[in-house]
C-alpha positions in Angstrom: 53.4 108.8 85.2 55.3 106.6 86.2 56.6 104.2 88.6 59.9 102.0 88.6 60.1 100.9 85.4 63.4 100.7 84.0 65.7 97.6 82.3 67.0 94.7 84.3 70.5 95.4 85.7 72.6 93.2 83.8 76.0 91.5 84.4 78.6 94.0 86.0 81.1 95.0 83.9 84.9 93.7 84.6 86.8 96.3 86.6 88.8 98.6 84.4 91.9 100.5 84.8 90.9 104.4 84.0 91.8 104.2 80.7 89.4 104.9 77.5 87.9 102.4 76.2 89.8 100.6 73.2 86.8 100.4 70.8 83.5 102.3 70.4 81.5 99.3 71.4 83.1 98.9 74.2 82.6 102.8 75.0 78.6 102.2 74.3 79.0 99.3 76.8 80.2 101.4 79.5 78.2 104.2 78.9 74.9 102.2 78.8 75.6 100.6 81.9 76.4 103.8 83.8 72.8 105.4 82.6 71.2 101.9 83.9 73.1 102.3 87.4 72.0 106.3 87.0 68.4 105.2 86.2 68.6 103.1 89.4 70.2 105.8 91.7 68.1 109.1 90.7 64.6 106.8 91.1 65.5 106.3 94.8 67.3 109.7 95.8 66.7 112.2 93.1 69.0 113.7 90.9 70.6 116.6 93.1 71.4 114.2 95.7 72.7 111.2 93.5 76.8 110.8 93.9 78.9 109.9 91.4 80.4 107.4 93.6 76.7 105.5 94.1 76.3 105.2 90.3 79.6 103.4 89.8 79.8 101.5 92.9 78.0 98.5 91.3 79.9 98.5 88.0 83.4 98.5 88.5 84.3 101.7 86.6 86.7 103.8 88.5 85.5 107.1 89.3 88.3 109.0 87.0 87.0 107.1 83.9 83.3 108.0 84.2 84.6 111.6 82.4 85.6 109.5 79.5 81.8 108.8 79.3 80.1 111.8 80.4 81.6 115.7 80.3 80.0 116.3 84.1 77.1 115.7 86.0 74.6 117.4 84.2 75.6 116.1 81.1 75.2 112.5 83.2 71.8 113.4 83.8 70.1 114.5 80.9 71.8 111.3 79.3 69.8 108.9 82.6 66.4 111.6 81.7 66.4 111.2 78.0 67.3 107.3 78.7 63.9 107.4 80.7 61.9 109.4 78.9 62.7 106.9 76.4 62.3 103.6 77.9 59.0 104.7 79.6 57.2 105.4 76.3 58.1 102.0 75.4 56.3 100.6 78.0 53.5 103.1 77.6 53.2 101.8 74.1 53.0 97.9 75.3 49.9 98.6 77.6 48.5 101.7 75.2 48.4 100.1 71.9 47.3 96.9 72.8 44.4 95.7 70.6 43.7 93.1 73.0 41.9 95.1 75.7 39.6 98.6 75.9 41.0 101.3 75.9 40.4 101.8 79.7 41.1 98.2 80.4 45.0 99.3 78.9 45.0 101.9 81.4 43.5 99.2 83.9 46.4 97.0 83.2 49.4 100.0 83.0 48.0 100.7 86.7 48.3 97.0 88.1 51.9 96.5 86.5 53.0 99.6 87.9 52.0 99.0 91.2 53.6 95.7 90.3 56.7 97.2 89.2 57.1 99.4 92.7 56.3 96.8 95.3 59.4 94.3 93.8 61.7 97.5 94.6 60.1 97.9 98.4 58.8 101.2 97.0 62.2 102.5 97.4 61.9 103.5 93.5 59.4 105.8 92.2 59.5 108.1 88.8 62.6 109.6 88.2 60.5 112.3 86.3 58.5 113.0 89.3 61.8 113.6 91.1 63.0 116.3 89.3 59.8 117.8 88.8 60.2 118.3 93.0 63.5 119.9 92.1 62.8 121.6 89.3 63.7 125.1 91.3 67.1 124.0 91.6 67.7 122.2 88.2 69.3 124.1 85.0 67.4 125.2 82.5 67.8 122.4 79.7 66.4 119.8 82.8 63.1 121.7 82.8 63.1 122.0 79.2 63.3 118.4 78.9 61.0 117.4 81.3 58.4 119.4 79.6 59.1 117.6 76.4 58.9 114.0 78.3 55.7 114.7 80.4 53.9 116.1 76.6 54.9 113.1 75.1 53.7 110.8 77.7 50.3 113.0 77.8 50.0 112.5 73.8 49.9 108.9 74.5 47.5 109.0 77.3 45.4 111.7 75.5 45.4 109.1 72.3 43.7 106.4 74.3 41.6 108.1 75.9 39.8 109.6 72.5 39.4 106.4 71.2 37.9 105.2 74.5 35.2 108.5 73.9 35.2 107.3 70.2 34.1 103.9 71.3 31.4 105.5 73.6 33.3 104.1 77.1 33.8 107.8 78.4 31.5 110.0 79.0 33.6 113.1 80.1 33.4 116.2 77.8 36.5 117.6 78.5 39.3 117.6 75.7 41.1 114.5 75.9 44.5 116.5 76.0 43.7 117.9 79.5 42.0 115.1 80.6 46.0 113.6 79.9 47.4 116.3 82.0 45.1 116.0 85.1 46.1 112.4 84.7 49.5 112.5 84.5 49.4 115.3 87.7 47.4 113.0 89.7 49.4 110.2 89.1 52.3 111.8 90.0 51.5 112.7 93.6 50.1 109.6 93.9 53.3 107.4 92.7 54.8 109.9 96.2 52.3 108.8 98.6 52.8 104.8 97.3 56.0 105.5 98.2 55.7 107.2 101.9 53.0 104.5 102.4 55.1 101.3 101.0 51.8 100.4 98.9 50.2 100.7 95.4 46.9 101.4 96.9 47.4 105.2 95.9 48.0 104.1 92.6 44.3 102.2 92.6 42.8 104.6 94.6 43.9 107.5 92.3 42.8 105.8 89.0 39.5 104.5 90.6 38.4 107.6 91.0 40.0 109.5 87.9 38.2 106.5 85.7 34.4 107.1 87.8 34.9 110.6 86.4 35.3 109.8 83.0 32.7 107.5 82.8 29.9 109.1 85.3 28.1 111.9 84.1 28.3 114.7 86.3 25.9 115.2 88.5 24.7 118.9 88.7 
């Protein structure tokens, strides 16, 4: 899953001159701030399709000094995907591991943000994951790799909820709680698509209305 979640864009760096940077923090700086602009770009137009020019239009880093930062594009973009992969199990985590709520009332409340989270970007954003996973036939081999790893480590957090949701007797679903993860994290996929060809969260509910009924409705033969 996911949706637009990613950090605030922050003051714009001051223009700089093509040079490398004169100390490593200052390199870090630069570099974070070109996977943030990445993280923005690749959520709206996916990552084939994302110019180098977009990333650092909002930045003030010349174009010749982004290969100080980055060896080439792909290198770019499994530096924005492993930034993401990151960031989003963080805010997994917040809604996930709250003790304050259910287990399904986490989930509840990870839905509502979401939606949240797309409607303040017009729904122009969606998952970057879920991008490449639409170009995944066209994306080298240590994209797919890592995409695998991201989507199993956001299913281990799902699946983790969701057992102790059946341990405290709130599902009723027999299925193992690792595949009810990956039908979850499927569905939510195409329905974080449709939100955005449809400018509204209401896939979002619609999809985990139904996904929760079947985990907590006994099947009915």
């Amino acid at each position: 899953m996911c949706s637009a979640f990613f950090p605030e864009p922050e003051v714009p760096l001051k223009p700089r001159r093509g040079r490398p940077p004169r100390t490593a923090r200052e390199f870090e700086d630069t570099r974070e701030a070109l996977i943030r602009s990445g993280l923005e770009v690749i959520t709206e137009t996916g990552y084939l399709s994302a110019g180098i020019e977009a990333v650092i239009k909002n930045i003030a880093v010349p174009k010749g000094s982004f290969y100080h930062y980055f060896k080439n594009k792909q290198d770019f973009g499994m530096a924005v995907l492993t930034a993401y992969g990151a960031f989003f199990a963080h805010k997994l985590d917040k809604f996930l591991l709250s003790t304050e709520l259910s287990p399904l009332q986490r989930i509840d409340a990870f839905v509502t943000h979401a939606g949240q989270a797309m409607a303040k970007f017009e729904f122009r954003r969606g998952c970057l994951v879920g991008n490449l996973l639409q170009e995944s036939p066209q994306l080298p081999d240590d994209f797919l790799q890592k995409l695998k790893t991201i989507l199993y480590d956001w299913e281990s957090r799902i699946a983790l909820c969701l057992e102790e949701a059946r341990q405290a007797g709130d599902i009723v679903s027999t299925m193992p709680t690792a595949s009810l993860a990956q039908i979850f994290w499927s569905g939510w996929e195409g329905a974080v698509m449709r939100a955005k060809l449809f400018r509204s969260a209401g896939p979002l509910d619609q999809f985990w209305a139904y996904f929760r009924h079947t985990l907590v409705s006994p099947v009915q033969s």
